[in-house]
N, C-alpha and C positions, 0 to 999 in steps of 0.2 A: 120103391123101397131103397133102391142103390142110391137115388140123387138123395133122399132123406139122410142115408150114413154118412153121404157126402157132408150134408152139409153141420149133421153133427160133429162129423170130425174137425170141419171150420173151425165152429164153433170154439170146441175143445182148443183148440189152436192160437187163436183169438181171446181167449180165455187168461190162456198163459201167458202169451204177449204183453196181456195187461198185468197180470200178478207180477212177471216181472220187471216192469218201468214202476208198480207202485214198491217192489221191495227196494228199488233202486233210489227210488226217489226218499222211503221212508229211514234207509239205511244211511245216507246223505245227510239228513236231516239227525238223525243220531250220532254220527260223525262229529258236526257241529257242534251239537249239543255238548257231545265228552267233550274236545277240546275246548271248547268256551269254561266247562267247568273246572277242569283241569288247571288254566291258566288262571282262573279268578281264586279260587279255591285251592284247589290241589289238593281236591277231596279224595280221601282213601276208597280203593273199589268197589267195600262194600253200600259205601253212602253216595259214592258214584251213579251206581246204577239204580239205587232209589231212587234219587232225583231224574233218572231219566225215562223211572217206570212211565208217570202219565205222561209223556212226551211220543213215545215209540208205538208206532201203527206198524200196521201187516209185519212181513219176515221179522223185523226191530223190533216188533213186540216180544213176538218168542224166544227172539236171542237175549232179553234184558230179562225176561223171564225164567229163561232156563238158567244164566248167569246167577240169579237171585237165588235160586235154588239149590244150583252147587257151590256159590261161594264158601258154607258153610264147611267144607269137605276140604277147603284151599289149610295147606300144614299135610295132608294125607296123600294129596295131586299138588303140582306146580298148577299154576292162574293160567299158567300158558297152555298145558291138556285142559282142562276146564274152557279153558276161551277155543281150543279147537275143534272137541267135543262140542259145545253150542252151536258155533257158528255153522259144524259141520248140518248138527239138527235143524236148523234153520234156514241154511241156505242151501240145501242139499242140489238144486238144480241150476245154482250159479254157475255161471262157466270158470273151467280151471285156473286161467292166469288170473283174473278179479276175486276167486276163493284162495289162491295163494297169497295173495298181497293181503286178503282181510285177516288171513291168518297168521299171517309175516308179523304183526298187528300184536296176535297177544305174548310175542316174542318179549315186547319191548312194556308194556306196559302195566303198572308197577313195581317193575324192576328196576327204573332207571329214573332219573333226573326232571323234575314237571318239562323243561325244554325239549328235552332226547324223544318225549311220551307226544310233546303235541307235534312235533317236529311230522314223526312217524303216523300219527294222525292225519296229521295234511296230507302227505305222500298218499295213505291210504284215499284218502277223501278224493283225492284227485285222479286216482284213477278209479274211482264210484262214479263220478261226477263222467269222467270222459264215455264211460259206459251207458251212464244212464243216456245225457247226449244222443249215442250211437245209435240207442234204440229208440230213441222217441223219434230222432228222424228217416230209418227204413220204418217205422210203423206202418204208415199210408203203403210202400211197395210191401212188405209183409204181408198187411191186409188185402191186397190185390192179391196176391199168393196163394194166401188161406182161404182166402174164398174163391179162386178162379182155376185153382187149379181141378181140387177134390170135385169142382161142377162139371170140369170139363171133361175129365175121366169119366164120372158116373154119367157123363151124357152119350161118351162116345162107348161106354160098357152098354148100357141102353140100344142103342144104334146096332152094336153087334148083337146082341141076343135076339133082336127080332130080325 
C-alpha cells in the first residue's frame, strides 16, 4: 500500500512536469503568434486574440479564452487587470519571476506603439523560451527524482514496519 502511494505520488509529479513544458511550449508558440500578428497587422486586441483562438493549446488556450471573455468589460477595467486576472487563471502554477515578466506583458500592450508592443513581446518570449529550455533539460534528472525517490522511502518505510 505505501510503495503504491509512492508511486502515485510519482506519478502526480511526472504529471505536472509535463503540463508544465507543454504550457511552456504552448505559451511560446502564442507569443509568436501575437507578435507575428502585431507586426503584420497591428490588429486591435479584440481581433488579436480571435485569430489566436485556434492556434493556442493547453494553459494558452484558457488565457486566450478567458481574454475573449473579459475583453468585453475593457472601458470598466484597464486591458492590463484583464491580462493579469487571466494569465493569473491560467498560469496559476508558474513560477514568480516567469509570471512577472508575462505580466510586465499586459503593461505594455495596447497601450503603446506596434514596436514598444513587439519589442516587449520578445523580452517576454525570451525568457518563456529560456524557461521552457530549463525544464526539458532537468526533465530526465527530475524523472529520476519523481520516481526514485517516493520508492525509495516507501521501501525503506516498508523495511521499518516489519
Amino acid at each position: 500500500m505505501i510503495v503504491l502511494a509512492s508511486i502515485v505520488f510519482s506519478l502526480q509529479g511526472l504529471r505536472s512536469d509535463n503540463r508544465n513544458v507543454q504550457d511552456l511550449s504552448s505559451l511560446c508558440l502564442l507569443l509568436e503568434l501575437m507578435q507575428g500578428e502585431l507586426e503584420a497587422k497591428a490588429s486591435p486586441l479584440p481581433e488579436l486574440f480571435d485569430y489566436l483562438e485556434p492556434y493556442a493549446t493547453a494553459g494558452s488556450a484558457h488565457l486566450v479564452q478567458q481574454m475573449k471573455r473579459k475583453l468585453p468589460d475593457l472601458g470598466n477595467v484597464t486591458f492590463s487587470q484583464i491580462w493579469e486576472s487571466c494569465v493569473k487563471e491560467s498560469f496559476s502554477t508558474m513560477d514568480k519571476p516567469l509570471l512577472r515578466e508575462l505580466l510586465s506583458l499586459g503593461a505594455v500592450l495596447g497601450r503603446y506603439d506596434t514596436t514598444r508592443q513587439c519589442e516587449a513581446i520578445r523580452t517576454c518570449l525570451a525568457a518563456v523560451r529560456a524557461r521552457l529550455e530549463e525544464a526539458v533539460k532537468n526533465r530526465p534528472q527530475r524523472y529520476k527524482l519523481l520516481l526514485g525517490l517516493p520508492m525509495t522511502a516507501g521501501t525503506l518505510l516498508i523495511l521499518l514496519l516489519i
